[in-house]
Every structure is written in structure tokens, then in C-alpha cells.
C-alpha positions in Angstrom: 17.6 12.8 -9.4 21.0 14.3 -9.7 21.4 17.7 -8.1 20.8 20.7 -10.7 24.1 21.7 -10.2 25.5 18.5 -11.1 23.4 18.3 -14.3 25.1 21.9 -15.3 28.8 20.2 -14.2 27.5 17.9 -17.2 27.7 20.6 -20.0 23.5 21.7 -19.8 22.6 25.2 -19.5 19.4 26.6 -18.5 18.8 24.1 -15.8 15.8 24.2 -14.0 13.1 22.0 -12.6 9.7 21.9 -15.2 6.4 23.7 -14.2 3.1 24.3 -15.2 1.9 27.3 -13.8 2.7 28.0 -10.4 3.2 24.5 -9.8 6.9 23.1 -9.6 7.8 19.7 -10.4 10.8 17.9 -8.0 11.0 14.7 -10.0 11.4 16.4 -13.6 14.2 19.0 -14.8 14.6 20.9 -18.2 17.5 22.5 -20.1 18.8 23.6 -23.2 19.1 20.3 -25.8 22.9 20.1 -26.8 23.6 20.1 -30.7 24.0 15.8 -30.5 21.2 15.0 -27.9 21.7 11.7 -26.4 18.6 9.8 -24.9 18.4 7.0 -22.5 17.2 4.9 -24.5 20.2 5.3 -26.7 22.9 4.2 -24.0 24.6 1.0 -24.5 23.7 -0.3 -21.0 20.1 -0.4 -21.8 18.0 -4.0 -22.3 16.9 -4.2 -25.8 14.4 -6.9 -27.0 14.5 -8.7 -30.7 13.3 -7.6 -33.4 10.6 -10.5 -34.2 9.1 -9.2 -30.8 8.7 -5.7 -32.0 5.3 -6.2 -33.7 3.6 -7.9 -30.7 5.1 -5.1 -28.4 4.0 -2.2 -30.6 0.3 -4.3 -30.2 0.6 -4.0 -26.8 1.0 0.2 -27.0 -2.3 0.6 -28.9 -4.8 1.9 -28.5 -3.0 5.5 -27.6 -4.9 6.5 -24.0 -4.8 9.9 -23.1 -5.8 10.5 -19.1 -6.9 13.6 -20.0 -9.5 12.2 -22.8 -11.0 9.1 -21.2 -14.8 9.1 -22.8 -14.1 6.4 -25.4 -15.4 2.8 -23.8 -14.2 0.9 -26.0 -10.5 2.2 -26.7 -10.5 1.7 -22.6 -11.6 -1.7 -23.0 -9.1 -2.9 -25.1 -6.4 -1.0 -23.7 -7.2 -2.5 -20.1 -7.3 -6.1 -21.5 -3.3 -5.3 -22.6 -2.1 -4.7 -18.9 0.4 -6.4 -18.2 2.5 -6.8 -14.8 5.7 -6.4 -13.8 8.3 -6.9 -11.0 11.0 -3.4 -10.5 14.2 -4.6 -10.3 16.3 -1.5 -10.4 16.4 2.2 -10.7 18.0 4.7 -13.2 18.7 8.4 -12.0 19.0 11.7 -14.2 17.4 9.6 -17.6 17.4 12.3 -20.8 15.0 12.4 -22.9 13.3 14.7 -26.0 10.1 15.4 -24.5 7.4 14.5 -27.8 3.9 15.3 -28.8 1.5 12.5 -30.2 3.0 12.6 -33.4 6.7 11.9 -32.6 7.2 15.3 -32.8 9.5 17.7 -30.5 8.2 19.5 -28.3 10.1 22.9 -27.8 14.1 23.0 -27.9 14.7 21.6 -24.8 15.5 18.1 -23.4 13.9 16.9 -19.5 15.7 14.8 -17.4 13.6 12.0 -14.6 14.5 8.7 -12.9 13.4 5.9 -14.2 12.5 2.2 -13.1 13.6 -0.7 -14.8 10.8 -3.4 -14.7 10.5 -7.0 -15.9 7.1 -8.2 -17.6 5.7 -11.3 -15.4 2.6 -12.5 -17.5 2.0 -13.3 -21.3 3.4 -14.0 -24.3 6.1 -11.1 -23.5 7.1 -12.2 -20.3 10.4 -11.5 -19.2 11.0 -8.9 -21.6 12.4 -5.4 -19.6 10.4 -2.5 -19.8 11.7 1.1 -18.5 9.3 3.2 -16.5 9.5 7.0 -16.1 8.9 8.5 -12.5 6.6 10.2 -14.0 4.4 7.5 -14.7 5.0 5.5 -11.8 1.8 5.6 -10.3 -0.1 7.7 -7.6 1.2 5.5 -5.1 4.6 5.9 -5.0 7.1 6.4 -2.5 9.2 9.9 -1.9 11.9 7.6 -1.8 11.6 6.3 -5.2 14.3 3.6 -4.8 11.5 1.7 -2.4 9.9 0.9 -6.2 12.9 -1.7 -6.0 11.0 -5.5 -5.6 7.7 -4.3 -6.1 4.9 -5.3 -8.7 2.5 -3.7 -10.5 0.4 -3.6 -13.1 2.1 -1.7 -16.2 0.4 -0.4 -19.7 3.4 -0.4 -22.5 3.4 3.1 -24.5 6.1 3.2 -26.8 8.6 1.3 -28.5 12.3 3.1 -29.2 14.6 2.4 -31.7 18.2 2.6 -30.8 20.6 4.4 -33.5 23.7 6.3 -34.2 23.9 8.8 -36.4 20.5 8.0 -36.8 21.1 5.1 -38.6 19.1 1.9 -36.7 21.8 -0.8 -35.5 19.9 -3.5 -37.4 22.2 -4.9 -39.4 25.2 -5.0 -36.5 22.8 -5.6 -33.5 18.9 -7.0 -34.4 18.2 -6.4 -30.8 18.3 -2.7 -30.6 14.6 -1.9 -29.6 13.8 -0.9 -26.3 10.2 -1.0 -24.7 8.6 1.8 -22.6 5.6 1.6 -20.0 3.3 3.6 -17.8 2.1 2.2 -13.9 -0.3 4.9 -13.6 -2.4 4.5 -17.0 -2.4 0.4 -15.9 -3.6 1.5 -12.4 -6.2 3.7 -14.5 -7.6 1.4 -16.6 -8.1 -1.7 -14.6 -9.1 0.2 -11.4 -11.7 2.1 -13.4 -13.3 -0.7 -15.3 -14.3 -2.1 -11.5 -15.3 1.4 -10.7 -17.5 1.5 -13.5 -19.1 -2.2 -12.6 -20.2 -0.5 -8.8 -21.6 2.7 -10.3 -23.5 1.4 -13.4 -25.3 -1.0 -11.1 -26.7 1.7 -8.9 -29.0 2.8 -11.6 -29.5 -0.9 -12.9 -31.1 -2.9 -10.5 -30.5 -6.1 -12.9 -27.4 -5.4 -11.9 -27.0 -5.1 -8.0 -26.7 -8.9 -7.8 -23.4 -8.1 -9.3 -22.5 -5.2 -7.5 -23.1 -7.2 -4.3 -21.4 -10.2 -5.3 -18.2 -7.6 -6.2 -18.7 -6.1 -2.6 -19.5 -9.2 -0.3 -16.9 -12.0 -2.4 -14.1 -12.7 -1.0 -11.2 -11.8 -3.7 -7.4 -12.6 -3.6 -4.2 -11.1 -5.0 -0.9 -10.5 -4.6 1.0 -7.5 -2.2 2.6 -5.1 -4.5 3.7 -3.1 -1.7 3.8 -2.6 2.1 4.2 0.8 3.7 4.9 0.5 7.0 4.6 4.3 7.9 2.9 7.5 7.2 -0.6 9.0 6.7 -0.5 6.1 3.8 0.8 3.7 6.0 -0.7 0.0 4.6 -0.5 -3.0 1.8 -1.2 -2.5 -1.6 -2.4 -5.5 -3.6 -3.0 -7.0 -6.9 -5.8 -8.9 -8.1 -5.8 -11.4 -10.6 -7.2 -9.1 -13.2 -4.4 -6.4 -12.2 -6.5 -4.1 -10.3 -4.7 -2.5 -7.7 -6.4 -2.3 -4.0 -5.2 -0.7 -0.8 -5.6 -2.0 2.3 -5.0 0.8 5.3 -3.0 -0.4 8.1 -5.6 -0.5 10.5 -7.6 -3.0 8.4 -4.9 -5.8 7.2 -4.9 -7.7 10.3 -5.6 -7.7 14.0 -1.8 -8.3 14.5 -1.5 -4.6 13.7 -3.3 -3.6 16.5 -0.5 -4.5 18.2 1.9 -1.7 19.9 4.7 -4.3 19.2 4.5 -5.4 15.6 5.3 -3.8 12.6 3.4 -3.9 9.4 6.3 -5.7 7.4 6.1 -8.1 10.0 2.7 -9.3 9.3 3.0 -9.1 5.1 5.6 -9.4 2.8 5.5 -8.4 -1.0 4.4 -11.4 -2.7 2.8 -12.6 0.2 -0.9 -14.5 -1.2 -4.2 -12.5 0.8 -7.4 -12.9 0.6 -9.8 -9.6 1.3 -13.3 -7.9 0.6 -13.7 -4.8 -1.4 -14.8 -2.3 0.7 -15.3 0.4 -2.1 -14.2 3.1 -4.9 -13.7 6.7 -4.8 -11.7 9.1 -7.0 -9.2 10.9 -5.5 -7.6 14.2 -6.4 -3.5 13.9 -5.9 -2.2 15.9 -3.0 0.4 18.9 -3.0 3.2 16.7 -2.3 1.7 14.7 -5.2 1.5 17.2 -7.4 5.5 18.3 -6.8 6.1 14.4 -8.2 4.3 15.0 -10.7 1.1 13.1 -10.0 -1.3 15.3 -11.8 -4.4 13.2 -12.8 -7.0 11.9 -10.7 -6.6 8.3 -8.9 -9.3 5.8 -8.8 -8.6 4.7 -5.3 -10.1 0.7 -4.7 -10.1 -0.3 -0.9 -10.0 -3.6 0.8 -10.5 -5.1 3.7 -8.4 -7.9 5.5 -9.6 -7.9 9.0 -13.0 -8.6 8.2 -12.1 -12.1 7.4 -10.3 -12.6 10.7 -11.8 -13.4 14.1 -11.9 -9.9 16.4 -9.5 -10.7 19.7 -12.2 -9.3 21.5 -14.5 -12.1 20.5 -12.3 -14.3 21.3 -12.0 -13.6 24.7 -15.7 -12.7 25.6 -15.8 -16.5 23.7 -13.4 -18.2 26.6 -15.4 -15.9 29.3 -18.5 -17.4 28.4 -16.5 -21.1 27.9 -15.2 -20.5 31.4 -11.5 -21.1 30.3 -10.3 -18.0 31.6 -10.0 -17.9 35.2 -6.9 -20.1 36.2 -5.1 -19.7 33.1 -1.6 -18.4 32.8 -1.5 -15.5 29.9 1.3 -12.8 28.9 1.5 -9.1 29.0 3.7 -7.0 27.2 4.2 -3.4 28.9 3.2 -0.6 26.7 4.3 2.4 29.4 5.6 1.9 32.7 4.2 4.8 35.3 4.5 3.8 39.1 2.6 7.3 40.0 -0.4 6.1 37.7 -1.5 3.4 35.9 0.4 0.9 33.9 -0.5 0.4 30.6 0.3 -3.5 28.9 -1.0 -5.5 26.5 -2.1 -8.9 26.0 0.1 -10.6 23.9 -2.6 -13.1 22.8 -4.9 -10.6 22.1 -3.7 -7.9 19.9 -4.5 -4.3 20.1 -6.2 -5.2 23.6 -4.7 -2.8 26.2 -5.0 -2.6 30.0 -4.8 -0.1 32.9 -2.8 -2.2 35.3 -2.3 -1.2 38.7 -0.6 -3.6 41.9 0.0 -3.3 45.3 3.1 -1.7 44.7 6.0 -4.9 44.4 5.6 -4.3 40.8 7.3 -0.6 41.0 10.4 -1.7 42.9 12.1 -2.7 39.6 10.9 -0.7 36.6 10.0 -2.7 33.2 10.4 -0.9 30.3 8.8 -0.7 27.3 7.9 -4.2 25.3 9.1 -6.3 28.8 6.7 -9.4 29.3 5.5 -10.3 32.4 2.8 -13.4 33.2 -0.3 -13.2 34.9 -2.5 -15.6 36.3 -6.4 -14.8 36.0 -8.6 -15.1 39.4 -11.5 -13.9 37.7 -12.9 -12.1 34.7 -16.3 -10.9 33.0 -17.6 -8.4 30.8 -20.2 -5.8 30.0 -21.0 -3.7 27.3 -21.2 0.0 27.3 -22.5 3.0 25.3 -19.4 3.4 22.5 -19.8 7.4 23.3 -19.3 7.1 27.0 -15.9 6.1 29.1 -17.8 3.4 30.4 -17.2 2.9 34.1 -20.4 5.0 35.3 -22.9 3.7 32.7 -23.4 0.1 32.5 -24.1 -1.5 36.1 -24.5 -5.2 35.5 -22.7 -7.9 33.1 -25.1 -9.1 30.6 -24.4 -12.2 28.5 -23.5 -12.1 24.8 -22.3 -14.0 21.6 -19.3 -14.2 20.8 -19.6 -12.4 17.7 -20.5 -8.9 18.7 -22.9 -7.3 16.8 -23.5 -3.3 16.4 -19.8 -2.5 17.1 -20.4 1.7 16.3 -23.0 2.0 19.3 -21.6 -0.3 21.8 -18.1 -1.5 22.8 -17.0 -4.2 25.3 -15.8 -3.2 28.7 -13.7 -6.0 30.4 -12.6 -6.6 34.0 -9.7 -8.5 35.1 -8.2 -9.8 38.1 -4.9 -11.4 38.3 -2.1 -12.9 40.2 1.0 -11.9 39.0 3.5 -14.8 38.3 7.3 -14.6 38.8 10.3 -16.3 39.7 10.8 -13.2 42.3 9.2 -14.4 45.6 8.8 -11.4 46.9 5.9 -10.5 43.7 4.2 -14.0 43.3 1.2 -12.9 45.9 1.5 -8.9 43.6 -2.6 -8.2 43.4 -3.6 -7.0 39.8 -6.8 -5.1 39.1 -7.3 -4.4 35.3 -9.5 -2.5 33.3 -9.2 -2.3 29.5 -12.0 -1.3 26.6 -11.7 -2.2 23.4 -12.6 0.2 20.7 
């Protein structure tokens, strides 16, 4: 969005960013219309479409949904069953436009200004037809940083269908491509997140219908990323299913590789990237302040998935090659987290993400300090494992290794305390015979 100052420098007066109430929008600005109001959808450089293709895309607006009025079943049904997705391939800043009521009609005097995204229809009869995309309406989802939209997909309800003119006389006759298709991300996130919503709850109160409920919970589903968000209190993947719902899987629960103090999310996923997860639930979410200054200001059906779950825990896997004996002798890797020759140092096996140890030597380690994300090797002289109140720290509770399966079982009131000793490995002579004693949990 262009500075308001800029937007003055551009012949507008009464510039100011849109409220409602005491509640101030960044991503939308007002002003006074000029006497020939141009609108983006009126600039030469934007995609039209045919017109033979105007009566299937004006299908594919109705039925008008209103997020504020969403009681009506069946006008949801059929609006969801006209989501369509599409792939953002660019962004347009400071777009004007005549804000309208229902009816076509103008609302006040003024004219708003937003960014917009430029998006290409994937699926369907309509596919690769260009559909622009008001920040507005870009979902709950999306980035402060709105240029990050740029390679996504997502699922997208069309809404309107301009005409371009001059003088406001339509260009048919001189140009039979002159209409120009609008959409909305956050009424297709709506719709299609909401009709699985409505699956879970309805089978609550029918039990005819938990088999469904639990064959929607305990499936396993696939889709496609839409996004990855390396950072943040949001940080995660989201990802569309084949019936466009959108699902987001938190950081913490798209692989085991994320564990890892080394590997960034991006590095695991990619947008586009083909996953399989469960569906861990639904909730509706109220948007947040920071939200609400976008101008995010409906409620978000929030659908959350699960990748990890399909994935073997690291832990198991090494309380597996404990039990199997193919431990001890065995050359592994450690990557250091935090190098502290008063204390303890704290590494990480690189074979086992998210699996941390307090490592302390005899003191050859400390004469050249490793910094963070050096790898050292270790060889294992021995190694076993007990399992510990989750609650307590571990070392004063449990007084004996017991044997266990692999696949541990009751994870929230026990975890897994392991103890290692190593020899450290290096081409240094003076640190091959470097004693190790380690002691890591896993939470």
C-alpha cells in the first residue's frame, strides 16, 4: 500500500485509512472520488477473459454469500461446490475502487484504495482464466508481508464479474475481451472449512453418524502445501485437500525433522510439496488485533492436522536399536547446540532429531571451542534407558531400567530418560581416549 501521502501527491483529498468504530484498518484507505473516477478494473494492463466465458463465470459468483448471514444450508452448499483454486502470481499495490452495496449501488462519495493479488484459476472448465483478489479478502491467514501471497495456492470463491468501459460505453465492439473476473480466499476458506466442521459436530448428536466422524478423524487424508511459514506464533504448513479445504499444520507437528535446532521449516516442505496427515480437529477462531487492523473481521473456521503422527518418534527409534543391541559400538554424530566449558554442553544427535544431550568430558574437549552447529563423532560404549514420571526432572525418581516396546505408549505421564556413554572420535590424538557421559530426556 502506497504511503497516504503519496496517494494525496496523486490528486486525492481527504485521505485517510477506513474504520469502523474505533477500529482502524492498515490495508484499506478512503478519499474524496474525483469527478472521472477510474477503477482498477478499468486500467489497460489488466487480464480480461472472453466474452463467451462470461456466462459460466457469472455461474460461478452465484449464490451471493454474505459472512455475516450464513443460516441458509443450501445457498452454502452450492456455493462451496463452486470453489475453485488458484495459484498467486503477482501483486497490485494502491488498486481504486467504488466501494458498492448489493445492488451495484455506491456507497457514499468516496472511492477506497487496497492491494490486490493477481491469481490464476488451476481446476475446471475455467482453468487458467486470471482472477484479481482484494487484500481484503485474502484470507485469515495471510502474511503482514502480503507480497509472501506470491506462489501460493488457495482455494478462491469468484464474486463479481466487471465490465471494462470508457465513457461508459463497454469496449465490445473494439475489444470482446473486456471482462474481468473478481474473487474472495476467505469466503472459499469459509465454505469448504465449514462444511467439514459441520460433518464433526452434526455427528456428535447422531450416533449413526460417528462412524463417520471417526473415519474423518482417524483417515489418513492428503493435499497439497499452500503455504509454509517458517516463523512466528503461526509459524507452520498450510495445506489443501482435494476438496479445497484448507488445514494447518503447526510447526511442531509437520515432521520430527523440525525438532531439530538445525533445520528450518522450508527445509523440510516446499509449496506444492504432496503430504499425507490426520485431522486432528475444528474450532472457530475469533481474528486477532493485528488481524483486525488487516481487515480480517469475520470469524475463521480453523481445521488442524497432523503430520508427525504418521512418522516414527526418534525416540522409538533408538529405545528400538537399545533393545536390538546395535548401539553400543556404533559410530554416530553430534551437532553442538551451545558450547559452555564451565557447564555442560549441550549437542544433538543428528540422526535423531530434536534429541538433545548434556555432554560433559574430561576436559580435551574445551581446549578448542566448537561453535554452534559444529559436528563432532562419537563412539557409544554403552547405553540404556528408563522411563520416568513426565512431571519430574527424572534423575532422583526412577532407580532401575525397565524394558519396553518400541512404540511408547502413554507419552503425557511418562517420558524416556536415556544414558549414554561414549568415546569421542577424532583425527586429533590428543582427544581420541576424551570420556563422554551424557544424559538427555526427551519430552
Amino acid at each position: 500500500m502506497k504511503a497516504l501521502k503519496l496517494i494525496r501527491e496523486d490528486g486525492y483529498e481527504n485521505v485517510h485509512y477506513a474504520s469502523l468504530g474505533e477500529q482502524k484498518f492498515k490495508t484499506l484507505v478512503v478519499a474524496d472520488r474525483k469527478d472521472e473516477q477510474e477503477q482498477w478494473f478499468e486500467q489497460p494492463e489488466i487480464e480480461c477473459v472472453p466474452e463467451e466465458v462470461s456466462d459460466i463465470i457469472r455461474n460461478y459468483t452465484l449464490p451471493y454469500i454474505d459472512l455475516g448471514n450464513t443460516e441458509d444450508e443450501y445457498l452454502l452448499e452450492q456455493a462451496t461446490n463452486k470453489v475453485v483454486s488458484v495459484v498467486v502470481e503477482n501483486v497490485l499495490e494502491t488498486q481504486p475502487f467504488i466501494p458498492r452495496n448489493r445492488n451495484g449501488r455506491p456507497i457514499g462519495e468516496g472511492v477506497a484504495f487496497c492491494d490486490m493479488l493477481v491469481g490464476r484459476i488451476q481446476n475446471g472448465e475455467l482453468a487458467g482464466t486470471a482472477v484479481y483478489i482484494k487484500q481484503t479478502e485474502s484470507g485469515f491467514r495471510q502474511p503482514k508481508d502480503f507480497f509472501k501471497m506470491v506462489g501460493r495456492i488457495f482455494p478462491c470463491k469468484l464474486t463479481e464479474i466487471h465490465i471494462q468501459t470508457i465513457d461508459n460505453y463497454k469496449l465490445t465492439i473494439n475489444n470482446p475481451s473486456n471482462y474481468v473476473v473478481e474473487g474472495s480466499i476467505e469466503l472459499a476458506e469459509w465454505l469448504t472449512n465449514y462444511q467439514l466442521l459441520q460433518q464433526i459436530e452434526k455427528s456428535k448428536d447422531n450416533s449413526s453418524r460417528n462412524r463417520d466422524r471417526k473415519n474423518i478423524l482417524e483417515r489418513t487424508h492428503e493435499g497439497i502445501v499452500s503455504a509454509v511459514i517458517n516463523n512466528g506464533s503461526n509459524a507452520g504448513i498450510m495445506v489443501m485437500t482435494k476438496k479445497l479445504q484448507t488445514v494447518f499444520i503447526p510447526k511442531h507437528r509437520v515432521s520430527y525433522e523440525c525438532d531439530s535446532s538445525f533445520v528450518n521449516l522450508d527445509e523440510v516442505v516446499s509449496v506444492f510439496d504432496r503430504v499425507e496427515f490426520k485431522i486432528t480437529g475444528t474450532n472457530t477462531q475469533k481474528p486477532s488485533p493485528n488481524q483486525r487492523e488487516r481487515h480480517i473481521i469475520h470469524d475463521y473456521i480453523r481445521i488442524e492436522g497432523d503430520m508427525k503422527v504418521l512418522e516414527e518418534a526418534p525416540q522409538d527409534a533408538l529405545i528400538e536399536m537399545i533393545d536390538d543391541k546395535k548401539v553400543i559400538g556404533r559410530l554416530f554424530k553430534v551437532r553442538f547446540i551451545s558450547f559452555d566449558p564451565q557447564s555442560l554442553h549441550t549437542v544433538e544427535l543428528v540422526d535423531f532429531p530434536g534429541i538433545k544431550i548434556k555432554m560433559k568430558d574430561s576436559g580435551s574437549l574445551n581446549r578448542v571451542p566448537f561453535k554452534q552447529g559444529d559436528e563432532i563423532s562419537v563412539v557409544i560404549l554403552d547405553a540404556h534407558y528408563r522411563w520416568v514420571d513426565a512431571n519430574s526432572r527424572g534423575r532422583r525418581v526412577a532407580k532401575k531400567t525397565e524394558e519396553v516396546s518400541s512404540n511408547s505408549q502413554n507419552t503425557e505421564e511418562k517420558k524416556c530418560l536415556f544414558r549414554i556413554k561414549s568415546r569421542f572420535n577424532s583425527f586429533y590424538p590428543n582427544r581420541v581416549n576424551s570420556k563422554i557421559l551424557s544424559t538427555f530426556f526427551t519430552s
